[in-house]
ZADO-1210 file (C-alpha; in nm, 4 decimals, padded with zeros to 6 digits):
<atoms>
<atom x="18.9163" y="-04.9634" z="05.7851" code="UNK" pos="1"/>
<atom x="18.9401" y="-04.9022" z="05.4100" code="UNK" pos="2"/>
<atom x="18.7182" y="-05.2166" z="05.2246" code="UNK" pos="3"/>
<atom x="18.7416" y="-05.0844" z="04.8912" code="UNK" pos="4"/>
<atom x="18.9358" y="-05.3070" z="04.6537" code="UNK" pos="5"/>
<atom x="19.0718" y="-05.1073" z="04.3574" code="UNK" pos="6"/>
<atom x="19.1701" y="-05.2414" z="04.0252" code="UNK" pos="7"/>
<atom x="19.5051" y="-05.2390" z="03.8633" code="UNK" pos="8"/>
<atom x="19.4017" y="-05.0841" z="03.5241" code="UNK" pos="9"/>
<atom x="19.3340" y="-04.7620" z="03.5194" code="UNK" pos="10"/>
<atom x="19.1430" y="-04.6890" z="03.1705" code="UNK" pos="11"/>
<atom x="19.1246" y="-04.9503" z="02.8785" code="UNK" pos="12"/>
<atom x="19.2189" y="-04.7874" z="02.5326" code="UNK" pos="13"/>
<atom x="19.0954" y="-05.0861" z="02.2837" code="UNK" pos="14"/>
<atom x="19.3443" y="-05.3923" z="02.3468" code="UNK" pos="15"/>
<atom x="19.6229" y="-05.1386" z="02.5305" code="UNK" pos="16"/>
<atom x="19.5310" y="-05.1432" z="02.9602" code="UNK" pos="17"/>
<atom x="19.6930" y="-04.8435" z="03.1250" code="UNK" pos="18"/>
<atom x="19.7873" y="-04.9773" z="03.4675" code="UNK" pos="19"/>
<atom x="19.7782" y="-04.7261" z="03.7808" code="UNK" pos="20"/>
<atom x="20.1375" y="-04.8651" z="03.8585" code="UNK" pos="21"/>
<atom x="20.2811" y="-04.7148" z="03.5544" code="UNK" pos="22"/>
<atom x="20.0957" y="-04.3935" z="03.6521" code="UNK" pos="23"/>
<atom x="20.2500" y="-04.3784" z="03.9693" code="UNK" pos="24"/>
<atom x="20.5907" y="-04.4278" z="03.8359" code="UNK" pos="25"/>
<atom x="20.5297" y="-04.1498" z="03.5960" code="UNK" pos="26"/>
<atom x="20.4202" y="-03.8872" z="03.8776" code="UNK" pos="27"/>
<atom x="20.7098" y="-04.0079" z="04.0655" code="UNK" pos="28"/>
<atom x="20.9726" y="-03.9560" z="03.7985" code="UNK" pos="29"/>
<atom x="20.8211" y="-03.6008" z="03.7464" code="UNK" pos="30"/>
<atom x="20.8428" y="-03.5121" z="04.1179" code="UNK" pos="31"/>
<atom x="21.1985" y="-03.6389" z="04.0871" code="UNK" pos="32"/>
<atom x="21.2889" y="-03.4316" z="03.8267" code="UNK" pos="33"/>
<atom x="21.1399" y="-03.0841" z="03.9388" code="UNK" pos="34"/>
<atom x="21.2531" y="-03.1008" z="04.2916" code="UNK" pos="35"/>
<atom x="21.6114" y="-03.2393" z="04.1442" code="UNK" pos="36"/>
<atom x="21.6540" y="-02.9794" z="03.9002" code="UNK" pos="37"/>
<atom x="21.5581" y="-02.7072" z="04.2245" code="UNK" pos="38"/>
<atom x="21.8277" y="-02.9041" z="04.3942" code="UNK" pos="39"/>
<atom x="22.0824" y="-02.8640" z="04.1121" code="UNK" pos="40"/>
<atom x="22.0378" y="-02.5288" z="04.0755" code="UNK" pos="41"/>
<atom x="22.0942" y="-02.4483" z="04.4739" code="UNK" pos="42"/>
<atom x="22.4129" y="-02.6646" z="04.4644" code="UNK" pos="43"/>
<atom x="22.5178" y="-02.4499" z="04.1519" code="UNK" pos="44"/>
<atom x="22.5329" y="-02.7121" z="03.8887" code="UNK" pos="45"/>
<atom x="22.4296" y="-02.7373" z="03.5429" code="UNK" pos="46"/>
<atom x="22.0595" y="-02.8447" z="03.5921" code="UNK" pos="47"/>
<atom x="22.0373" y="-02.9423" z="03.2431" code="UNK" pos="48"/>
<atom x="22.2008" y="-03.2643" z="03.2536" code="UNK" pos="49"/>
<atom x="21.9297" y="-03.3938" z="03.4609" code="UNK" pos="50"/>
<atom x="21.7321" y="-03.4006" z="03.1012" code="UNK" pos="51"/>
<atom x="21.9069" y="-03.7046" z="02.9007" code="UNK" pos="52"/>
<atom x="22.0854" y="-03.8346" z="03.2231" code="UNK" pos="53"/>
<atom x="21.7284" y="-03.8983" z="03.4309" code="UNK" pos="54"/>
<atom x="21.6076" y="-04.1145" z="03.0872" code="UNK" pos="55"/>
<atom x="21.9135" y="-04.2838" z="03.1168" code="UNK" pos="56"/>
<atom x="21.8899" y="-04.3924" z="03.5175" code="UNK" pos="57"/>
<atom x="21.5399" y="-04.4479" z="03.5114" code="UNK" pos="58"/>
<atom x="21.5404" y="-04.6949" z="03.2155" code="UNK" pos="59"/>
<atom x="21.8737" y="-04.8838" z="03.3829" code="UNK" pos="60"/>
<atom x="21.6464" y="-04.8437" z="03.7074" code="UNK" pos="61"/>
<atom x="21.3036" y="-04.9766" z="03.5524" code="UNK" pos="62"/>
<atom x="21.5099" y="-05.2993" z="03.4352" code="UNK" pos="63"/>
<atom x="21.6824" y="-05.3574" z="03.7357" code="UNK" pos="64"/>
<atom x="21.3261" y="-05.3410" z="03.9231" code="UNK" pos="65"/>
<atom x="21.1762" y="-05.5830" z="03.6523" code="UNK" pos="66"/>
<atom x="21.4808" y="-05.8235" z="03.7128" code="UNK" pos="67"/>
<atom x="21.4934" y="-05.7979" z="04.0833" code="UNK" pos="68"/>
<atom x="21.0837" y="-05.8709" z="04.0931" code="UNK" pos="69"/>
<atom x="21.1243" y="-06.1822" z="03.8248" code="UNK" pos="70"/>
<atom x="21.3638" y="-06.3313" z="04.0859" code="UNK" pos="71"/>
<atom x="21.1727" y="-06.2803" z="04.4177" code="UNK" pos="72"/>
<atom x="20.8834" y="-06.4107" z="04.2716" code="UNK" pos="73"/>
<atom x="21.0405" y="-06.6370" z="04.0570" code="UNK" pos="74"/>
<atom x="20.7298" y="-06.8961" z="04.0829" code="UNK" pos="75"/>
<atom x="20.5214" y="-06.6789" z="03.9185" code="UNK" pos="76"/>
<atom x="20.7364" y="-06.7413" z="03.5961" code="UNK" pos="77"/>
<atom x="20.9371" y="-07.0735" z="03.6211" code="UNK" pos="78"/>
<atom x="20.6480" y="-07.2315" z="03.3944" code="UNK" pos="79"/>
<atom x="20.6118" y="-07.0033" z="03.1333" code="UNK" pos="80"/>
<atom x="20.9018" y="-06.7719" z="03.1630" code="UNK" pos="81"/>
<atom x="20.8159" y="-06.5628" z="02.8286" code="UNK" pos="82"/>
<atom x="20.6054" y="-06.3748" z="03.0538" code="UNK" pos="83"/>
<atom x="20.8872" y="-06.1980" z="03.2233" code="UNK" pos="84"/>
<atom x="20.9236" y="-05.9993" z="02.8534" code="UNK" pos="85"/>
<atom x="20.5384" y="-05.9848" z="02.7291" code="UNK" pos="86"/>
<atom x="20.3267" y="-05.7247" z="02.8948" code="UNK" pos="87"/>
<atom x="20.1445" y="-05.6742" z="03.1172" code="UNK" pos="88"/>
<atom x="20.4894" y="-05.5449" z="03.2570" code="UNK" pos="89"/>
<atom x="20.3339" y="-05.5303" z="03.6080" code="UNK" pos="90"/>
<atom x="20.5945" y="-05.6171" z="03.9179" code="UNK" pos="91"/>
<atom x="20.9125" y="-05.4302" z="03.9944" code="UNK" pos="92"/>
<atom x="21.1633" y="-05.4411" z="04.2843" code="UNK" pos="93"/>
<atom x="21.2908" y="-05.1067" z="04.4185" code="UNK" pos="94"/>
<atom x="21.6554" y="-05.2532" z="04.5087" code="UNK" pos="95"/>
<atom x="21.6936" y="-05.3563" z="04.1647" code="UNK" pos="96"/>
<atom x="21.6078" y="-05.0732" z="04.0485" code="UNK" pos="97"/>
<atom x="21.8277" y="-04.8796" z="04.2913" code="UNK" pos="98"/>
<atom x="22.1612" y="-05.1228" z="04.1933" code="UNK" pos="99"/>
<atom x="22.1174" y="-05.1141" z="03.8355" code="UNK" pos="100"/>
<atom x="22.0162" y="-04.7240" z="03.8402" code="UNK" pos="101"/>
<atom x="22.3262" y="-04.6596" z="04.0430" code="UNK" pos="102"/>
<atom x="22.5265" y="-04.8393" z="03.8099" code="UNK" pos="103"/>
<atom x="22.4053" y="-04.5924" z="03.4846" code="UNK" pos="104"/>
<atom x="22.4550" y="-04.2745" z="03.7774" code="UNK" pos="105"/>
<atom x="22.8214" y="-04.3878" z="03.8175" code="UNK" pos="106"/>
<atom x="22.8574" y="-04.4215" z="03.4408" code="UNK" pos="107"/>
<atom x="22.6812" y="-04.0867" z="03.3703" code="UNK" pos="108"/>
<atom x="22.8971" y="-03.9088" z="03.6205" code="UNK" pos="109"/>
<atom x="23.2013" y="-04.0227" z="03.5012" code="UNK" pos="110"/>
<atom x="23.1178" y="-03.9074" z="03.1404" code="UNK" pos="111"/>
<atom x="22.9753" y="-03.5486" z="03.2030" code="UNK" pos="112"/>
<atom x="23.3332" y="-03.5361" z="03.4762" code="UNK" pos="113"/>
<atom x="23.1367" y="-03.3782" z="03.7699" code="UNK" pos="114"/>
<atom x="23.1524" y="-03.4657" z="04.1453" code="UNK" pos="115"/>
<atom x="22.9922" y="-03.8318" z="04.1795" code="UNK" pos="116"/>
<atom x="22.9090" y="-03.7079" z="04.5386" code="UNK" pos="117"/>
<atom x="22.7631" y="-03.3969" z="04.4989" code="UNK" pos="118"/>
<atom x="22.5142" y="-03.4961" z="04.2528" code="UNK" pos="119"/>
<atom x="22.4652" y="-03.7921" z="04.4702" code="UNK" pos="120"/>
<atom x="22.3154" y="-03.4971" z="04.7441" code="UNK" pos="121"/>
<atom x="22.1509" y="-03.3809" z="04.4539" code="UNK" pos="122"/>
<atom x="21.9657" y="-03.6590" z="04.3514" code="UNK" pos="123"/>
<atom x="21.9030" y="-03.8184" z="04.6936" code="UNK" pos="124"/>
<atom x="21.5660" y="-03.6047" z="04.7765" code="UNK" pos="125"/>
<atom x="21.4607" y="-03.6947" z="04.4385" code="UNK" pos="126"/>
<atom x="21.5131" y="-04.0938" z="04.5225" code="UNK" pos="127"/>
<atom x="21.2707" y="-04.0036" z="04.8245" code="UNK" pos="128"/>
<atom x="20.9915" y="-03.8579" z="04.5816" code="UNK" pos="129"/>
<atom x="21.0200" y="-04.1539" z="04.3104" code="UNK" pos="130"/>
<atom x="20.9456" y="-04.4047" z="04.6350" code="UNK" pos="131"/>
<atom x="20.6695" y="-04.2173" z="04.7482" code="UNK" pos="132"/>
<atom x="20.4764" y="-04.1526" z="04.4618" code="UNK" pos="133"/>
<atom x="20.5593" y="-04.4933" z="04.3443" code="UNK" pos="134"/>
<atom x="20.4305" y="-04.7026" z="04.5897" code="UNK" pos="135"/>
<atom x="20.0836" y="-04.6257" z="04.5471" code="UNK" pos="136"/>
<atom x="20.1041" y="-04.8892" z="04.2640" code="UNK" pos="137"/>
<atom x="20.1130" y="-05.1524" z="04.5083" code="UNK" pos="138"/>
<atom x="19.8113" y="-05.0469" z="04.6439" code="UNK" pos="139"/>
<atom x="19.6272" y="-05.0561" z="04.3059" code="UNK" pos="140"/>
<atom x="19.8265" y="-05.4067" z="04.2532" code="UNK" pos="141"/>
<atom x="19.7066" y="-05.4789" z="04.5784" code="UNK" pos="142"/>
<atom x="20.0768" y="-05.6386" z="04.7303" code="UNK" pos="143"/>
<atom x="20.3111" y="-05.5126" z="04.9303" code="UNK" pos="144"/>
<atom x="20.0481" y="-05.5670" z="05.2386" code="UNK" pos="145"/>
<atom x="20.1471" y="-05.7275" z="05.5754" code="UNK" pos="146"/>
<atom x="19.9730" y="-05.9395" z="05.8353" code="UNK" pos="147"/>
<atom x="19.5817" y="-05.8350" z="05.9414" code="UNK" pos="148"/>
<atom x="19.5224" y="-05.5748" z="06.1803" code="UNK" pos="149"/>
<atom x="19.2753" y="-05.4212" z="06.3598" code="UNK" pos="150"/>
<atom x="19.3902" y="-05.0546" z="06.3778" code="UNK" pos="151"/>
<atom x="19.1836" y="-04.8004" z="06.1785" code="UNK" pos="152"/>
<atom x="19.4068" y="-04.7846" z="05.8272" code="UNK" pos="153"/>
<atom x="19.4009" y="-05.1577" z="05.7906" code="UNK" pos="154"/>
<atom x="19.3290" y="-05.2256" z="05.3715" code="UNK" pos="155"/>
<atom x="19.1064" y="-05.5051" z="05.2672" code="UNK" pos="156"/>
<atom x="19.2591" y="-05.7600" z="04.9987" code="UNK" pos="157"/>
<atom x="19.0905" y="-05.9299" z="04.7921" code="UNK" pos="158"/>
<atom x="19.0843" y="-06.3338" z="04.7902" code="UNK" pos="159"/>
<atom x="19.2416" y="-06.3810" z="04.3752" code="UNK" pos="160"/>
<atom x="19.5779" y="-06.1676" z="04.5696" code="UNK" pos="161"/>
<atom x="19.5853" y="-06.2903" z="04.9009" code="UNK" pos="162"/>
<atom x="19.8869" y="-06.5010" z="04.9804" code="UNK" pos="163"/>
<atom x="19.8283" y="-06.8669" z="05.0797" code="UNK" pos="164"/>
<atom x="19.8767" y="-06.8237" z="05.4916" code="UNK" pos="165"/>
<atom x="19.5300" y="-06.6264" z="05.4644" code="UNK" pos="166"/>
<atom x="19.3007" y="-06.7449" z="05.2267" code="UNK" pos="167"/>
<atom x="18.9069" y="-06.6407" z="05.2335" code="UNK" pos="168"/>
<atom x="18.7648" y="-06.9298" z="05.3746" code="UNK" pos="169"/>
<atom x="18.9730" y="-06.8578" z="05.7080" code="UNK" pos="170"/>
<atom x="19.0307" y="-06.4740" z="05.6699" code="UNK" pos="171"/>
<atom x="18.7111" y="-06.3456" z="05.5160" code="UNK" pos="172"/>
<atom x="18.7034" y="-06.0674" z="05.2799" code="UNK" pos="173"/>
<atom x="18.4331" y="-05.8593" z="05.4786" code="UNK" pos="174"/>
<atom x="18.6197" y="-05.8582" z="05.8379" code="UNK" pos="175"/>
<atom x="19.0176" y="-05.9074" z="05.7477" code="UNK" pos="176"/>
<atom x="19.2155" y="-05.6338" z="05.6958" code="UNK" pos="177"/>
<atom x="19.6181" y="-05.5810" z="05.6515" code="UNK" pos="178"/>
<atom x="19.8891" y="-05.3808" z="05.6956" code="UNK" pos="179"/>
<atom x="19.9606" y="-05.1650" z="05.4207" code="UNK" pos="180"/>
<atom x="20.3185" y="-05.1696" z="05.3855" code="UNK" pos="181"/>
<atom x="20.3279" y="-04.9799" z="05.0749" code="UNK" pos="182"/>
<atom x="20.1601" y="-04.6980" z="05.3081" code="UNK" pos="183"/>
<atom x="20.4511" y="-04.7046" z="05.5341" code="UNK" pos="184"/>
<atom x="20.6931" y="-04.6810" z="05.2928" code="UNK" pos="185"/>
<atom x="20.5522" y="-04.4182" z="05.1064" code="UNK" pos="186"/>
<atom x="20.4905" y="-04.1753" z="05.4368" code="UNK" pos="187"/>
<atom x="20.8448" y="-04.2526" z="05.5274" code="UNK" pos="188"/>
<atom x="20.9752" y="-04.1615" z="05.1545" code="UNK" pos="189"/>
<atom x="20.7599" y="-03.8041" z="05.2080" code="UNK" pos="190"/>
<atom x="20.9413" y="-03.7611" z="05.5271" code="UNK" pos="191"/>
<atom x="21.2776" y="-03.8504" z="05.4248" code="UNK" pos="192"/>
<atom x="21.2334" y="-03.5803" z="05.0713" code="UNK" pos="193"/>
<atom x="21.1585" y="-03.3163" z="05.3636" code="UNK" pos="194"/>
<atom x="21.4313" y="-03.3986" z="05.5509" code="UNK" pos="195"/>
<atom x="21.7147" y="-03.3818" z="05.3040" code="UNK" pos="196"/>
<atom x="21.5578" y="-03.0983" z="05.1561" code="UNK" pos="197"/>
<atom x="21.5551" y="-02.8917" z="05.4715" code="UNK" pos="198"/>
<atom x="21.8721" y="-03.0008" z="05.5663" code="UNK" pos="199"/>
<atom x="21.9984" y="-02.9259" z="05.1795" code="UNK" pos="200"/>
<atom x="21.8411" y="-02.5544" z="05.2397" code="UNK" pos="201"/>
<atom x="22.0830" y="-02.4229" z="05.5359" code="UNK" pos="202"/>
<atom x="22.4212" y="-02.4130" z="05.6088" code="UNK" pos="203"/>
<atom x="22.5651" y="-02.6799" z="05.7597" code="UNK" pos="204"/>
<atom x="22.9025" y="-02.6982" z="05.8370" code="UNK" pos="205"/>
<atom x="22.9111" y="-03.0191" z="06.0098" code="UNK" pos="206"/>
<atom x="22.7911" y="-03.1930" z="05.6545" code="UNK" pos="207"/>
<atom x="23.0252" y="-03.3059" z="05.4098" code="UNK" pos="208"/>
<atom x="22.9958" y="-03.3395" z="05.0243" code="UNK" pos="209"/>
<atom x="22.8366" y="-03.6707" z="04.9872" code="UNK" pos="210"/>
<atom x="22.6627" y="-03.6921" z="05.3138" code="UNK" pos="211"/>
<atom x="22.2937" y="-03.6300" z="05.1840" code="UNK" pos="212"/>
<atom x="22.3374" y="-03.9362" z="04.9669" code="UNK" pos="213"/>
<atom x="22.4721" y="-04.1292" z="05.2717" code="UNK" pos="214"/>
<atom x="22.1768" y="-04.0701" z="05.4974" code="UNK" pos="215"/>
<atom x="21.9185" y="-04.1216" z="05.1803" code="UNK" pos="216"/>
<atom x="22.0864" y="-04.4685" z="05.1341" code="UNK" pos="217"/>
<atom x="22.0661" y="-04.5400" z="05.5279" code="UNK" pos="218"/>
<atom x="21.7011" y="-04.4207" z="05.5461" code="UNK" pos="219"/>
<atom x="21.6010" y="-04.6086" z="05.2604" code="UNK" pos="220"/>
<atom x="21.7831" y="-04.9625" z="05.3482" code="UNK" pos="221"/>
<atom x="21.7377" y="-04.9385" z="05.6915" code="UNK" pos="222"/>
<atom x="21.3607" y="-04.8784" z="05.6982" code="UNK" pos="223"/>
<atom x="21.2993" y="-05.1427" z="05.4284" code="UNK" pos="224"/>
<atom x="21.5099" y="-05.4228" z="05.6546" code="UNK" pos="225"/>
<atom x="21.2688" y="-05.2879" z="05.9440" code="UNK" pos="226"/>
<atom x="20.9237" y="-05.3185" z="05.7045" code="UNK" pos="227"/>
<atom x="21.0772" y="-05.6782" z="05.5657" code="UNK" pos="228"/>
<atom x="20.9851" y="-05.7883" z="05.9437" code="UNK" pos="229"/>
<atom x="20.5800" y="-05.7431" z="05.8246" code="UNK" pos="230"/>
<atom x="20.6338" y="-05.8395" z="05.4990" code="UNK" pos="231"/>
<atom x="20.4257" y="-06.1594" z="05.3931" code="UNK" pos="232"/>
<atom x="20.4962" y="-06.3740" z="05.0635" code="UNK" pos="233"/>
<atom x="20.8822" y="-06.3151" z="05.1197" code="UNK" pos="234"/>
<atom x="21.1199" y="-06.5832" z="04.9720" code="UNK" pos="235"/>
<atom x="21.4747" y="-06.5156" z="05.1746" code="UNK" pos="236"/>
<atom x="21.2829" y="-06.3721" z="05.5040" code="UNK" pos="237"/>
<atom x="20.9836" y="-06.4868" z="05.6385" code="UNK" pos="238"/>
<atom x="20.8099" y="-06.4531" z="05.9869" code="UNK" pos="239"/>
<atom x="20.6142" y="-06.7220" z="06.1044" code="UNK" pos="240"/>
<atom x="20.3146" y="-06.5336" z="06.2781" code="UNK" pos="241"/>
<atom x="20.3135" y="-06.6118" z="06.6694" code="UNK" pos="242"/>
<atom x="20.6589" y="-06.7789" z="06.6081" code="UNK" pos="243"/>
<atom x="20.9650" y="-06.6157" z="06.8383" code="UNK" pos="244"/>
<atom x="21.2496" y="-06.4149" z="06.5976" code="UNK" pos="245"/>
<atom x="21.5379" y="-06.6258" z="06.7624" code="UNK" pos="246"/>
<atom x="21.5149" y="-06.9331" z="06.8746" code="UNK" pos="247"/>
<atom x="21.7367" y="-07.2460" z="06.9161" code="UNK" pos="248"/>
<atom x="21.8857" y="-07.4800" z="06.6550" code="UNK" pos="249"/>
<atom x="21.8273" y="-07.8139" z="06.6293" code="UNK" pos="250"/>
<atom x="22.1345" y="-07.9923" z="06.7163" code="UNK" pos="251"/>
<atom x="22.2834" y="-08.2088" z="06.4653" code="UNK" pos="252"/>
<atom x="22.3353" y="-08.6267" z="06.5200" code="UNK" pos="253"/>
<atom x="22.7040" y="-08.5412" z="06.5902" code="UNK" pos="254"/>
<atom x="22.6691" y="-08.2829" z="06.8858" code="UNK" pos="255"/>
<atom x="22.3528" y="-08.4720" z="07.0030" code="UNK" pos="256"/>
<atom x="22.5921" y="-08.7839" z="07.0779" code="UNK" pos="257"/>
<atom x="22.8718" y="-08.5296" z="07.1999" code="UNK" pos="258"/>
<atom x="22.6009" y="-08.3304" z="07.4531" code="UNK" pos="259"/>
<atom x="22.5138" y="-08.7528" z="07.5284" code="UNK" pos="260"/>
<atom x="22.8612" y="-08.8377" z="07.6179" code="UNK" pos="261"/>
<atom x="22.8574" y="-08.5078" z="07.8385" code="UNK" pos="262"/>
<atom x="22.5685" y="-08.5511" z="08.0519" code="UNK" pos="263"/>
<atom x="22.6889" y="-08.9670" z="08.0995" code="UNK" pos="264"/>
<atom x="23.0280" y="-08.7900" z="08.2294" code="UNK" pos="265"/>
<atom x="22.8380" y="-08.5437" z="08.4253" code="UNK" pos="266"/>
<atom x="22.6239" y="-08.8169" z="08.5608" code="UNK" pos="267"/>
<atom x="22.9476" y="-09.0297" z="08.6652" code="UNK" pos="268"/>
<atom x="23.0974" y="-08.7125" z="08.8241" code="UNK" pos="269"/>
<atom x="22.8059" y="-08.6849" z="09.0168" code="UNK" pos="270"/>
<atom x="22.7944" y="-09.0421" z="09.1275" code="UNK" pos="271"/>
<atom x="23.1065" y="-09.0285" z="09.2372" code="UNK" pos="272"/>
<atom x="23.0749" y="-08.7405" z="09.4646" code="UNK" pos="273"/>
<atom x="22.8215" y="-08.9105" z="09.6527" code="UNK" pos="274"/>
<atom x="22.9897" y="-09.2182" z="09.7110" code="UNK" pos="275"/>
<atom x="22.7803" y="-09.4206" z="09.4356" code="UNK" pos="276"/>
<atom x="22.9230" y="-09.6224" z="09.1453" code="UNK" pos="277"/>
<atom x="22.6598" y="-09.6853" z="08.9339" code="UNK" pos="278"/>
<atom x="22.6629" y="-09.8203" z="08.5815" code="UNK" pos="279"/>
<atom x="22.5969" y="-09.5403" z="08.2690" code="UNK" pos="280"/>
<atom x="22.3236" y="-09.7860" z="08.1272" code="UNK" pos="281"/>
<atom x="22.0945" y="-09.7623" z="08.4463" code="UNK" pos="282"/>
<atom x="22.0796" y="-09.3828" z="08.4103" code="UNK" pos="283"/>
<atom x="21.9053" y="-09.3006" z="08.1143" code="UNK" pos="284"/>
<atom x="21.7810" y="-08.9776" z="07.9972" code="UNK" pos="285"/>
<atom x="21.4373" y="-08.8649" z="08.1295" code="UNK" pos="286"/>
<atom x="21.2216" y="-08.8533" z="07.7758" code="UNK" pos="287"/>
<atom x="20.9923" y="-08.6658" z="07.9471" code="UNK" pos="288"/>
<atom x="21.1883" y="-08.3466" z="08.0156" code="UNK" pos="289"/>
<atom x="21.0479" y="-08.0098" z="07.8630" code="UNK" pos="290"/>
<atom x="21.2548" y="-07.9535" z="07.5252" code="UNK" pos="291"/>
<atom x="21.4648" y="-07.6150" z="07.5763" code="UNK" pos="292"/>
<atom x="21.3288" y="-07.2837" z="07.4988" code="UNK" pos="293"/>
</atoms>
């Protein structure tokens, strides 16, 4: 179990706090420009466009991640929403990033004139190595964290950023721990850069231009929608802990009186059969019947 608690702020230069986040964003958009500009160079393109054009995608990508984060945790602003603007500039949302940084990709391509998809296998182990490094600011933000567990890598959080289902007073500090989601995501970004990378590094003749992309876009999504299942302090998708993931719908009045007049015909039917012809009102439903599950 890890019980250390870090800090967000990594050193304090007078009034100006550099946050770990930001760090982690930093190492991530190096690592995604030295193993893209490898990855340029083996798909025999001009490397050097990566320069102005990563600037470019990163600042379309660091707005749509601001904007994406200001409306999944749109309670955090709704009173005072100058804050989404003044800094601390702490909160971003990978898919928003990812849509908006598309967006600027699509324009850039289209200006330079090269092959949207090849650069899109180009880029696509460097998407891998941004998420990886990058979610390691979560941990030093201390979200991203899912419900407590008892296996060895569980992360203590403390009570100021714990969500409201597990406050102190019935989680303590000293013996809850959580998933670290952020963890997951990060291991599975490292994994996914190796993949594409290998892949990237031999012929393949099944592979077609654009295909890299495809599967970085697949791996990405369709790990997050499996993680989002954890996730805690969600607004569109929530599990309720010890709760079933389908379960019935509560009829409205309408099909309750249609499912009434049913089971009164049923009833009759039934009656009938066995010779009896009793009145509807003298049948009434047993209240004490186990609800359906």
């Amino acid at each position: 179990m890890i019980d250390w608690t870090p800090g967000s702020i990594a050193i304090q230069i007078g009034p100006l706090p550099l946050y770990w986040y930001g760090i982690a964003y930093a190492v991530g958009l190096a690592g995604a420009y030295w193993i893209m500009t490898r990855q340029a160079r083996r798909f025999g393109e001009n490397a050097e466009l990566l320069g102005n054009g990563l600037i470019i995608v990163g600042v379309a990508g660091l707005i749509g991640g601001r904007l994406y984060h200001v409306i999944d945790q749109w309670q955090l602003y709704a009173n005072d929403p100058i804050k989404i603007v003044l800094p601390p500039y702490s909160g971003l949302g990978v898919f928003g990033g990812f849509v908006t940084g598309g967006i600027a990709f699509l324009y850039l391509v289209r200006r330079y004139r090269v092959s949207a998809w090849r650069w899109a296998d180009i880029v696509a182990p460097g998407l891998f190595v941004m998420q990886a490094a990058g979610r390691w600011g979560n941990f030093f933000n201390q979200e991203l964290y899912g419900p407590p567990t008892n296996l060895p890598w569980g992360i203590a959080i403390d009570c100021a950023h714990r969500v409201v289902q597990y406050p102190c007073d019935t989680y303590p500090l000293a013996t809850t721990h959580f998933h670290p989601l952020f963890l997951y995501e990060s291991l599975s970004a490292v994994l996914g850069a190796a993949v594409l990378v290998w892949l990237s590094s031999r012929p393949r003749p099944s592979f077609r231009v654009g295909d890299l992309g495809a599967i970085a876009l697949i791996w990405i999504g369709g790990f997050r929608f499996l993680l989002e299942f954890l996730r805690i302090g969600m607004i569109w998708l929530r599990r309720r802990q010890g709760a079933p993931m389908l379960a019935p719908v509560e009829p409205s009045e309408d099909e309750d009186e249609d499912g009434d007049e049913d089971d009164e015909d049923d009833d009759d039917d039934e009656a009938d059969e066995d010779g009896e012809d009793e009145p509807d009102d003298e049948t009434p439903p047993d209240a004490d019947a186990p609800p359906l599950t």
